[in-house]
mmCIF entry with sequence, helices, sheets and N, C-alpha, C, O atoms, coordinates in Angstrom:
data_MODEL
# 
_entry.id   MODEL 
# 
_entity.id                         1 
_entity.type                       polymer 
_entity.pdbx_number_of_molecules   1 
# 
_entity_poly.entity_id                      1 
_entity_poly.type                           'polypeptide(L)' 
_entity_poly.nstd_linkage                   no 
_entity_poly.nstd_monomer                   no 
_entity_poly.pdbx_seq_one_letter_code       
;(UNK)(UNK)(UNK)(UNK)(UNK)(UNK)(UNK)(UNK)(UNK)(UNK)(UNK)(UNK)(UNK)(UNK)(UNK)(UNK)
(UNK)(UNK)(UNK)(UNK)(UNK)(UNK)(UNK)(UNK)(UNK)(UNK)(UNK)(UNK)(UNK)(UNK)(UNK)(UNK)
(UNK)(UNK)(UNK)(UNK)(UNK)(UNK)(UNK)(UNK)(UNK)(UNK)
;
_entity_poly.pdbx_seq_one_letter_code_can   XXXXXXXXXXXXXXXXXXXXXXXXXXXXXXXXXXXXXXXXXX 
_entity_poly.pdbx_strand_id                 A 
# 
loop_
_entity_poly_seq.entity_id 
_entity_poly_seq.num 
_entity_poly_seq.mon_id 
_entity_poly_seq.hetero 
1 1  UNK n 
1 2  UNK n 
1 3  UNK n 
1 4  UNK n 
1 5  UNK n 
1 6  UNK n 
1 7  UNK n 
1 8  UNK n 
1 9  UNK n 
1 10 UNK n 
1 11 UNK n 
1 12 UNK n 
1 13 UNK n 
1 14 UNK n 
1 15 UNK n 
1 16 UNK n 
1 17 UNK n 
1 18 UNK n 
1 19 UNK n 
1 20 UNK n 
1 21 UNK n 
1 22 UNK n 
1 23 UNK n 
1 24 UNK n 
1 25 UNK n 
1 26 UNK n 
1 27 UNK n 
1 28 UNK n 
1 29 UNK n 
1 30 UNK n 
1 31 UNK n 
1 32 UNK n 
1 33 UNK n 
1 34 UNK n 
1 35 UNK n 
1 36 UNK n 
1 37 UNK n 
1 38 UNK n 
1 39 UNK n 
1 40 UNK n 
1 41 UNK n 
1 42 UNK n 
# 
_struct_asym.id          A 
_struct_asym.entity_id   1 
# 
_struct_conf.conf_type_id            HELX_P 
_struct_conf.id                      HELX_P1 
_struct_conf.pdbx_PDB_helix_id       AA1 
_struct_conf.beg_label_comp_id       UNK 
_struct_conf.beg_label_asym_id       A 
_struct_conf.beg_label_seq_id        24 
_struct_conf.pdbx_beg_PDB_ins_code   ? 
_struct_conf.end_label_comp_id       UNK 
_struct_conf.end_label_asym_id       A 
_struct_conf.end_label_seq_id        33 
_struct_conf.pdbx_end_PDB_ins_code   ? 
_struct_conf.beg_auth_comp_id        UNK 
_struct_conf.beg_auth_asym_id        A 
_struct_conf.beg_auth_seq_id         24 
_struct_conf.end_auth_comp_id        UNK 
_struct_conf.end_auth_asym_id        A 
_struct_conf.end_auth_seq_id         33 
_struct_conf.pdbx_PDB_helix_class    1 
_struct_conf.details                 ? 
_struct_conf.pdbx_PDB_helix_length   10 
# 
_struct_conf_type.id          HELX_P 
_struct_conf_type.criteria    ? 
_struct_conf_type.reference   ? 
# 
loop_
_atom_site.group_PDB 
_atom_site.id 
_atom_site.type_symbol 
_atom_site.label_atom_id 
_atom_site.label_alt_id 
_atom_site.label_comp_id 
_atom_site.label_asym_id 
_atom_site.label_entity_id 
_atom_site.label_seq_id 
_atom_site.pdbx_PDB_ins_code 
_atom_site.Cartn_x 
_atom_site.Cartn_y 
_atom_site.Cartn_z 
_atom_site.occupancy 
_atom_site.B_iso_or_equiv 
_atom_site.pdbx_formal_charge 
_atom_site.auth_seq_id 
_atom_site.auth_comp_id 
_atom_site.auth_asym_id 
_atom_site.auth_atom_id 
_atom_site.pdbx_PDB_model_num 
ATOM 1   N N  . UNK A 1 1  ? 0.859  -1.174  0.000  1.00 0.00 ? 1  UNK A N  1 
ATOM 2   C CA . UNK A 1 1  ? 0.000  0.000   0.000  1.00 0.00 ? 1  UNK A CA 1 
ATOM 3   C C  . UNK A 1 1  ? 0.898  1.227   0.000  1.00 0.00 ? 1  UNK A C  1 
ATOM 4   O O  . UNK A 1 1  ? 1.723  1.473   0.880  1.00 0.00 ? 1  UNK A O  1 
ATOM 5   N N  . UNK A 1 2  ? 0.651  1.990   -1.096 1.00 0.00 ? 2  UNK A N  1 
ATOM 6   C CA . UNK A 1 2  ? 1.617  3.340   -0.523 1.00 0.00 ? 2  UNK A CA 1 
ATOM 7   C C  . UNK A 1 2  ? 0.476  4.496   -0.407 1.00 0.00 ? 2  UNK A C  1 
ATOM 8   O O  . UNK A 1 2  ? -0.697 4.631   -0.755 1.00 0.00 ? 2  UNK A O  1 
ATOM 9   N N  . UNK A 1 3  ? 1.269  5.104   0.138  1.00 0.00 ? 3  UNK A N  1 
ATOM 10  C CA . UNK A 1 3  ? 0.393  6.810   1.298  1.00 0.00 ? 3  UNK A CA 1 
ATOM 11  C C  . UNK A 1 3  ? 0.288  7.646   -0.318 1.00 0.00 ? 3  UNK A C  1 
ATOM 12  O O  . UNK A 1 3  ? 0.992  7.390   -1.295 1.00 0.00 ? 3  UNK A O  1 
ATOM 13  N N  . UNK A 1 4  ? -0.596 8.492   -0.246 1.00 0.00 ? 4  UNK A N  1 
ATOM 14  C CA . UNK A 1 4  ? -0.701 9.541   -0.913 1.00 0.00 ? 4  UNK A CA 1 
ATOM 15  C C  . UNK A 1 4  ? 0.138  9.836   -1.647 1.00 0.00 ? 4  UNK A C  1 
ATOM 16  O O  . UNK A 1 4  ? -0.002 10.041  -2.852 1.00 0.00 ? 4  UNK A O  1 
ATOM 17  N N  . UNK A 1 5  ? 1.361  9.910   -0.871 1.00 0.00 ? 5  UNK A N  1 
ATOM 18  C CA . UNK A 1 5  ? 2.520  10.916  -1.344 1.00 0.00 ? 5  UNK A CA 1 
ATOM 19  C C  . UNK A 1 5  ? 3.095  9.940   -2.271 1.00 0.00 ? 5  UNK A C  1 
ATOM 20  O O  . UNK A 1 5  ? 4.085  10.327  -2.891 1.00 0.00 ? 5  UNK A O  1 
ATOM 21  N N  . UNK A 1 6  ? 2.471  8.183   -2.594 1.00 0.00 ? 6  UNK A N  1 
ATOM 22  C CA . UNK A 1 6  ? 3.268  7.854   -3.489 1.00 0.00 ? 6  UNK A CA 1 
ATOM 23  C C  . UNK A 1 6  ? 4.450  7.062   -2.940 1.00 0.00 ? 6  UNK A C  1 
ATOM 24  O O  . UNK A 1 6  ? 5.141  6.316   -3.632 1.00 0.00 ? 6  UNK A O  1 
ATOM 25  N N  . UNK A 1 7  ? 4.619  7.280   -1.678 1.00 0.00 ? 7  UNK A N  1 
ATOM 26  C CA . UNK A 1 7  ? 5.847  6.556   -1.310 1.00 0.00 ? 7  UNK A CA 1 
ATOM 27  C C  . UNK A 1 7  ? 5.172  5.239   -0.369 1.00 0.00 ? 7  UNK A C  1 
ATOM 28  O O  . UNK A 1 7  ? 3.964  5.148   -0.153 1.00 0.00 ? 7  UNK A O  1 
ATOM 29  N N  . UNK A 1 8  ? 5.980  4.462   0.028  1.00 0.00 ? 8  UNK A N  1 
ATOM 30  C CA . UNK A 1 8  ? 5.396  2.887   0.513  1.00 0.00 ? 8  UNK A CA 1 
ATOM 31  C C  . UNK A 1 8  ? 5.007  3.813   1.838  1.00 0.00 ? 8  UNK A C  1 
ATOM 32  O O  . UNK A 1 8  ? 5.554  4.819   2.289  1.00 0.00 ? 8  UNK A O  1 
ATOM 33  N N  . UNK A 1 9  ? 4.024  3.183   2.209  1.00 0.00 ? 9  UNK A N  1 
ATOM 34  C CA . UNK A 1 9  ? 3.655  3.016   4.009  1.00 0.00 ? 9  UNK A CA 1 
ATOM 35  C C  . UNK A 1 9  ? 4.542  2.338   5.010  1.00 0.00 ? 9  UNK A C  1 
ATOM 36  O O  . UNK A 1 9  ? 5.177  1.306   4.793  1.00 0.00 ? 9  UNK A O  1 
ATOM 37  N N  . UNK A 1 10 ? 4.528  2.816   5.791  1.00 0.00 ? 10 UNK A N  1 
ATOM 38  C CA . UNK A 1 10 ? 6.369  2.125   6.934  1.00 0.00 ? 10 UNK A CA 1 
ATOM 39  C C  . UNK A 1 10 ? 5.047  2.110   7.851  1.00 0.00 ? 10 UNK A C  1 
ATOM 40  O O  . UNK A 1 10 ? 4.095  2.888   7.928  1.00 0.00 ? 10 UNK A O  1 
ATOM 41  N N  . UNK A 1 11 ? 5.427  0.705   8.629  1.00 0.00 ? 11 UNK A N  1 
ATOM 42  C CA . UNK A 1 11 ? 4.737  0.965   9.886  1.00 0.00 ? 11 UNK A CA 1 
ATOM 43  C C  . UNK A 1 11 ? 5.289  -0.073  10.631 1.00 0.00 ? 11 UNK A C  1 
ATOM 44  O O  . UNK A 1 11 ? 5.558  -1.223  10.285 1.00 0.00 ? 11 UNK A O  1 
ATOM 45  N N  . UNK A 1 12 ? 5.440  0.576   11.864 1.00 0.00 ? 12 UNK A N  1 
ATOM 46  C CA . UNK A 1 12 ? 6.360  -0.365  13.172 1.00 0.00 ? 12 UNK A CA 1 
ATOM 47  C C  . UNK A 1 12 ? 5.051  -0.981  13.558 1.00 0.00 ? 12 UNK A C  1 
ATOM 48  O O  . UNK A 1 12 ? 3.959  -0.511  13.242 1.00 0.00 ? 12 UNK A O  1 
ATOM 49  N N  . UNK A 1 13 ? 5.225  -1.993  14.214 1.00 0.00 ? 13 UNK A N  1 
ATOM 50  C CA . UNK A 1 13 ? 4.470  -2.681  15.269 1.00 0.00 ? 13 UNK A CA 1 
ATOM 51  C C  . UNK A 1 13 ? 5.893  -3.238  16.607 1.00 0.00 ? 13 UNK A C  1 
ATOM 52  O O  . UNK A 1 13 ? 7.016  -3.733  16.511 1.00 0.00 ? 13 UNK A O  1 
ATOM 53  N N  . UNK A 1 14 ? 5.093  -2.842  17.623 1.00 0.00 ? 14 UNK A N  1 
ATOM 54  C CA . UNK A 1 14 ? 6.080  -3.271  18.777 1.00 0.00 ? 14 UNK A CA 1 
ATOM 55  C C  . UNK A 1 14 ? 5.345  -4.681  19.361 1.00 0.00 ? 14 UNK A C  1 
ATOM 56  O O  . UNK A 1 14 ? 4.147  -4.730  19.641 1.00 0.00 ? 14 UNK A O  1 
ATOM 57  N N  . UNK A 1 15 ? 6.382  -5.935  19.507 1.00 0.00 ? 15 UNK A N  1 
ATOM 58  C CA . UNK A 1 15 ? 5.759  -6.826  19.620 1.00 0.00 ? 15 UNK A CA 1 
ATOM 59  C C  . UNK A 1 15 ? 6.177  -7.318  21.254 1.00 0.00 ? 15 UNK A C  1 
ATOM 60  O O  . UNK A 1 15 ? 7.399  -7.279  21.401 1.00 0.00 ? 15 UNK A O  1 
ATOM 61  N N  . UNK A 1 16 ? 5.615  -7.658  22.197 1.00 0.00 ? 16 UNK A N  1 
ATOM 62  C CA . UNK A 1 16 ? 6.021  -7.475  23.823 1.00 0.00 ? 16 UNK A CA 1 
ATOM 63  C C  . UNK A 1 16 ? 5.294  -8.911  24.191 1.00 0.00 ? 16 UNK A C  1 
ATOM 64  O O  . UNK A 1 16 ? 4.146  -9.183  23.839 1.00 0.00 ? 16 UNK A O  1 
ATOM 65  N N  . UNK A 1 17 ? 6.075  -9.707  24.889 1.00 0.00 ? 17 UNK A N  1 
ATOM 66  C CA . UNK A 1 17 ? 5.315  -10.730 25.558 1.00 0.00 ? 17 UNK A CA 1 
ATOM 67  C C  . UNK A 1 17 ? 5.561  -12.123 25.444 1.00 0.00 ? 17 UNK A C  1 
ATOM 68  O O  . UNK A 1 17 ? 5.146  -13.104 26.062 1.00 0.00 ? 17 UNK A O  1 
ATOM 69  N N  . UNK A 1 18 ? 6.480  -11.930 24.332 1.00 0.00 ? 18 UNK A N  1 
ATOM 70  C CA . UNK A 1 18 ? 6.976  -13.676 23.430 1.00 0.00 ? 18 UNK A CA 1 
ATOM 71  C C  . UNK A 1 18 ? 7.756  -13.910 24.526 1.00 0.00 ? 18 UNK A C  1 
ATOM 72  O O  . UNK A 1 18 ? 8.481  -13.177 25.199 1.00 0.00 ? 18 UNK A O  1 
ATOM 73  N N  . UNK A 1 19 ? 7.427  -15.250 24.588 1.00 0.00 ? 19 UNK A N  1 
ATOM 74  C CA . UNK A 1 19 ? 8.260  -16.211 25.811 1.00 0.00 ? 19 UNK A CA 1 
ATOM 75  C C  . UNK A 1 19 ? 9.016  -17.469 25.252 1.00 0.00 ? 19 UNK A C  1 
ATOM 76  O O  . UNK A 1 19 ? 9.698  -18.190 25.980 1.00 0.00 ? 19 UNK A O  1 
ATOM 77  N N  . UNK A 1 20 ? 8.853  -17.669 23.964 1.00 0.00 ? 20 UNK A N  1 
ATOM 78  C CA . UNK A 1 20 ? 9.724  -18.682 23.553 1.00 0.00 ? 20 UNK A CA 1 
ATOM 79  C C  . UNK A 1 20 ? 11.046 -18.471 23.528 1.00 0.00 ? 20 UNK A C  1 
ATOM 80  O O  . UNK A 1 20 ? 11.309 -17.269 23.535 1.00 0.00 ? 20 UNK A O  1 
ATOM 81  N N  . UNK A 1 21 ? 12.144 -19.304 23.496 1.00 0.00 ? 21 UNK A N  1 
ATOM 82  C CA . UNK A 1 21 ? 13.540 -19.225 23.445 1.00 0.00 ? 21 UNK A CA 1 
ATOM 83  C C  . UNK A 1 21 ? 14.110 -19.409 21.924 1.00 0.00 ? 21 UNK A C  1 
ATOM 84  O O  . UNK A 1 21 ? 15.217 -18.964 21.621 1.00 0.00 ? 21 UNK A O  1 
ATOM 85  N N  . UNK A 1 22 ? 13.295 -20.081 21.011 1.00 0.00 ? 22 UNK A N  1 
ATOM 86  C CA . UNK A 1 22 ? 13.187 -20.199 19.650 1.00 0.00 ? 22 UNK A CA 1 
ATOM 87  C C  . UNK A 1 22 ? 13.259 -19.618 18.699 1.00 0.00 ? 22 UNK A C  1 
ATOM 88  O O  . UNK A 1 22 ? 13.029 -20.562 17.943 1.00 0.00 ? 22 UNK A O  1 
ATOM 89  N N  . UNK A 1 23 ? 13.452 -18.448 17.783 1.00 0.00 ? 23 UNK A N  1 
ATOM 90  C CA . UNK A 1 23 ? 12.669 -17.862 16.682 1.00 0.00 ? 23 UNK A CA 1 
ATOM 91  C C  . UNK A 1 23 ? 11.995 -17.599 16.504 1.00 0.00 ? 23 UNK A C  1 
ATOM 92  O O  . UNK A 1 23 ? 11.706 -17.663 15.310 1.00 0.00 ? 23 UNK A O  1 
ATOM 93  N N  . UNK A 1 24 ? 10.929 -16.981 17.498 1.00 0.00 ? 24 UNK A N  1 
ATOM 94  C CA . UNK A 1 24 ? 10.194 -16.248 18.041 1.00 0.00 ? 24 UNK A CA 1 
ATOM 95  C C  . UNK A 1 24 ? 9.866  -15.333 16.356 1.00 0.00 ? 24 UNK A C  1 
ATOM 96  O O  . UNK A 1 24 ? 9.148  -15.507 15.372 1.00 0.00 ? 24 UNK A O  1 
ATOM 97  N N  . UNK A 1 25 ? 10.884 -14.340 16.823 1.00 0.00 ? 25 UNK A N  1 
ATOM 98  C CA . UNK A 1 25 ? 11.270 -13.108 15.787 1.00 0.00 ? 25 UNK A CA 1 
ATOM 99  C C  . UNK A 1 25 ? 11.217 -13.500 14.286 1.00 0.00 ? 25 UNK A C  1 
ATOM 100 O O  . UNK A 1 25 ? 10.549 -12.963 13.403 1.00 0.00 ? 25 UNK A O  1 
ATOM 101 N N  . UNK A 1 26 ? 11.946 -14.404 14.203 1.00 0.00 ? 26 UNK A N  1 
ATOM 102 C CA . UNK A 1 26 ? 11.738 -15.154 12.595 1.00 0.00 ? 26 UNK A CA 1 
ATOM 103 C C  . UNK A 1 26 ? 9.508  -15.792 12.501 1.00 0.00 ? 26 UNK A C  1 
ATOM 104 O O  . UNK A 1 26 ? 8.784  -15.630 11.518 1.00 0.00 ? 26 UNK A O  1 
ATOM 105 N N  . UNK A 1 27 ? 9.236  -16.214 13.380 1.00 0.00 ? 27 UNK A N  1 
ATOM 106 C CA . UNK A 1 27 ? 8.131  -16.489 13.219 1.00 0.00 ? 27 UNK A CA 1 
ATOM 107 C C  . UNK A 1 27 ? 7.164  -15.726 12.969 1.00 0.00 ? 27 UNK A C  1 
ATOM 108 O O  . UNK A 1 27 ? 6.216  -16.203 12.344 1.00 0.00 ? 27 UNK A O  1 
ATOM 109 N N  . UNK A 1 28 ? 7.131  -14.308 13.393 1.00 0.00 ? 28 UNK A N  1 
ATOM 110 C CA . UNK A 1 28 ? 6.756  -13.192 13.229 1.00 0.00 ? 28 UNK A CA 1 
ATOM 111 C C  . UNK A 1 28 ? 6.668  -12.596 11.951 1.00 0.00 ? 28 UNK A C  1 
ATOM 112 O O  . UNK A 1 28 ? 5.810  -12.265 11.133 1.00 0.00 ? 28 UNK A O  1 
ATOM 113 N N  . UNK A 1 29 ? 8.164  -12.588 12.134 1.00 0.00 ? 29 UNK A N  1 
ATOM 114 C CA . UNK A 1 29 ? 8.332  -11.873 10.694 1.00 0.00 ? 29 UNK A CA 1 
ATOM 115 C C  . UNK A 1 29 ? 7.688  -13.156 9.763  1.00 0.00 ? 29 UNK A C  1 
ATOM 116 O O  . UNK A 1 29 ? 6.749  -12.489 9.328  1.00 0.00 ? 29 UNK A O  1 
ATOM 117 N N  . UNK A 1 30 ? 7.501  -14.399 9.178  1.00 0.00 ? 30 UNK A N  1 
ATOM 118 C CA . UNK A 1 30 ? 7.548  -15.122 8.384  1.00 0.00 ? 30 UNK A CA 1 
ATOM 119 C C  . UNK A 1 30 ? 5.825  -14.785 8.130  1.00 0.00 ? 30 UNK A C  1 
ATOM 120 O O  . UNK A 1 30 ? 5.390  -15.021 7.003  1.00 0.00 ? 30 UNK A O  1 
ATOM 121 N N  . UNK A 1 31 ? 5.040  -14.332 9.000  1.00 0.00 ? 31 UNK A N  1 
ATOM 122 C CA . UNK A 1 31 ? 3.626  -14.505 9.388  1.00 0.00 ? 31 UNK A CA 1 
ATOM 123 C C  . UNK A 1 31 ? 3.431  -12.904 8.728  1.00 0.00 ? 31 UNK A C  1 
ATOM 124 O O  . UNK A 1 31 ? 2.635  -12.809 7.793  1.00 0.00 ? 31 UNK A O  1 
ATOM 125 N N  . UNK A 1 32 ? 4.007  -11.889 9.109  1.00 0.00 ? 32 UNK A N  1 
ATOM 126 C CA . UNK A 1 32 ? 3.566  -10.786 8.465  1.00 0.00 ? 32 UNK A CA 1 
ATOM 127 C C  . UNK A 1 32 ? 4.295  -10.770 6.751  1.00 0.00 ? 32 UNK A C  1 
ATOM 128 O O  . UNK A 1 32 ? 3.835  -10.121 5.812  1.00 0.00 ? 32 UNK A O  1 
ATOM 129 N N  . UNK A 1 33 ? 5.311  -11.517 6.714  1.00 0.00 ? 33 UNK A N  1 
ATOM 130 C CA . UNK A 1 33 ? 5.682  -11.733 4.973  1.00 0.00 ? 33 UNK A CA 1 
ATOM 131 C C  . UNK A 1 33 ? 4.058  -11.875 4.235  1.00 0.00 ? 33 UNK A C  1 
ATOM 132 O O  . UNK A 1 33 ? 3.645  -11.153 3.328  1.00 0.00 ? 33 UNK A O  1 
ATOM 133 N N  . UNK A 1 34 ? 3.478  -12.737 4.741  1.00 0.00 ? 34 UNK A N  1 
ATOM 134 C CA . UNK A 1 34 ? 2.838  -13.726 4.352  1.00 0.00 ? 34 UNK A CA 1 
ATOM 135 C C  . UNK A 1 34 ? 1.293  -12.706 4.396  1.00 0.00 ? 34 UNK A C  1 
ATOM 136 O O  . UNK A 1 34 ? 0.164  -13.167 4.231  1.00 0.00 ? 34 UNK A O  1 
ATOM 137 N N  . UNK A 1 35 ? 1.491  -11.844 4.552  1.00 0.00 ? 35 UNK A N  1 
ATOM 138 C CA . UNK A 1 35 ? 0.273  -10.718 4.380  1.00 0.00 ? 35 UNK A CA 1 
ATOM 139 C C  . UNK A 1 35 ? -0.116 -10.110 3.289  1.00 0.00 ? 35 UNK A C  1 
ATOM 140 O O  . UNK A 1 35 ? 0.683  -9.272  2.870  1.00 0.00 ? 35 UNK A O  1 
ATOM 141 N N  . UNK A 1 36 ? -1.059 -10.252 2.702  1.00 0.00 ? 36 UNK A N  1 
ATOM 142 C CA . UNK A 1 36 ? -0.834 -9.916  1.000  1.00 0.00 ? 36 UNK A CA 1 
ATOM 143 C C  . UNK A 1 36 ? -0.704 -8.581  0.987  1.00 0.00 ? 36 UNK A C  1 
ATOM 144 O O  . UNK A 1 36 ? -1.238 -7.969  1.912  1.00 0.00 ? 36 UNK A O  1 
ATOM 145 N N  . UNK A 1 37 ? 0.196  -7.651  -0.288 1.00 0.00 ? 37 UNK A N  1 
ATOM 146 C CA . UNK A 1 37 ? 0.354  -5.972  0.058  1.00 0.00 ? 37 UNK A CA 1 
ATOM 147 C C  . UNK A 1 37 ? 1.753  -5.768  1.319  1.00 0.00 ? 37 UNK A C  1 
ATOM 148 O O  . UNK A 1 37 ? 2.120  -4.671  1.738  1.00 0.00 ? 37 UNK A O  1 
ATOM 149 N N  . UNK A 1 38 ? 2.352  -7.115  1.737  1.00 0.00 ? 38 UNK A N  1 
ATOM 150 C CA . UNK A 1 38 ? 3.650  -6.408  3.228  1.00 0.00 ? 38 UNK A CA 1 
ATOM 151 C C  . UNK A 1 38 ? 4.730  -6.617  1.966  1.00 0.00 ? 38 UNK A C  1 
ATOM 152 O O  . UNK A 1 38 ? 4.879  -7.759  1.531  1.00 0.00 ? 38 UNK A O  1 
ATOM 153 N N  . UNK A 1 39 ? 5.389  -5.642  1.455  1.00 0.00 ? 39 UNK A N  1 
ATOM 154 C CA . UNK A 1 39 ? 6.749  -6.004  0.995  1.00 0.00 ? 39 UNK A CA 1 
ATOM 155 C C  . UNK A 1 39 ? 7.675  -6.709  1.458  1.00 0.00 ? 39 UNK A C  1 
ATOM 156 O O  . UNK A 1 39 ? 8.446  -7.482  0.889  1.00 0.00 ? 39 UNK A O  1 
ATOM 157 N N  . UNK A 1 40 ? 7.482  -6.157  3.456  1.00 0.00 ? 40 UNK A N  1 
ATOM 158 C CA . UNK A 1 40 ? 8.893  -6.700  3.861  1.00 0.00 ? 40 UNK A CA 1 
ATOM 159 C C  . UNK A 1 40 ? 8.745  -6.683  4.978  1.00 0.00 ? 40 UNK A C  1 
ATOM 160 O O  . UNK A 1 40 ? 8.013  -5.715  5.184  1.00 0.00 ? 40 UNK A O  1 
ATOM 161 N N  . UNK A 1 41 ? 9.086  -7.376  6.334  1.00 0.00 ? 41 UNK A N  1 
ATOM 162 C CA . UNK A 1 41 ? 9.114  -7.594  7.419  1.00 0.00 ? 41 UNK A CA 1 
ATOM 163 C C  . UNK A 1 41 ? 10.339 -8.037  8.344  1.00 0.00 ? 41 UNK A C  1 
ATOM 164 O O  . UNK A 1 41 ? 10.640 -9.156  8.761  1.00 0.00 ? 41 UNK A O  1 
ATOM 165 N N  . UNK A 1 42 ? 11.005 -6.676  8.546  1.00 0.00 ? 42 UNK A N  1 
ATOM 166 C CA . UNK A 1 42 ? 12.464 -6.780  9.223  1.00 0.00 ? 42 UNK A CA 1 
ATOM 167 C C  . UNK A 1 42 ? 12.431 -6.883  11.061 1.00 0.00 ? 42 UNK A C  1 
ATOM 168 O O  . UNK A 1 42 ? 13.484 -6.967  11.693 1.00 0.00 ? 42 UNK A O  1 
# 
């Protein structure tokens, strides 16, 4: 999706609460990839 201005939409999400010891972070990110319209999920 890009804003008005034409340029992509940036948007943080702060994620608080994960208790796994695992890849947590990779799981996340793999789940918002997977959003139709997310370019990218760092």
């Amino acid at each position: 999706m890009a804003a008005a201005s034409g340029r992509p939409l940036v948007v943080e999400l702060a994620v608080e609460g994960m208790m796994c010891m695992k890849n947590c972070g990779n799981t996340v990110q793999s789940a918002l990839r997977s959003v139709d319209g997310v370019a990218d999920a760092v």
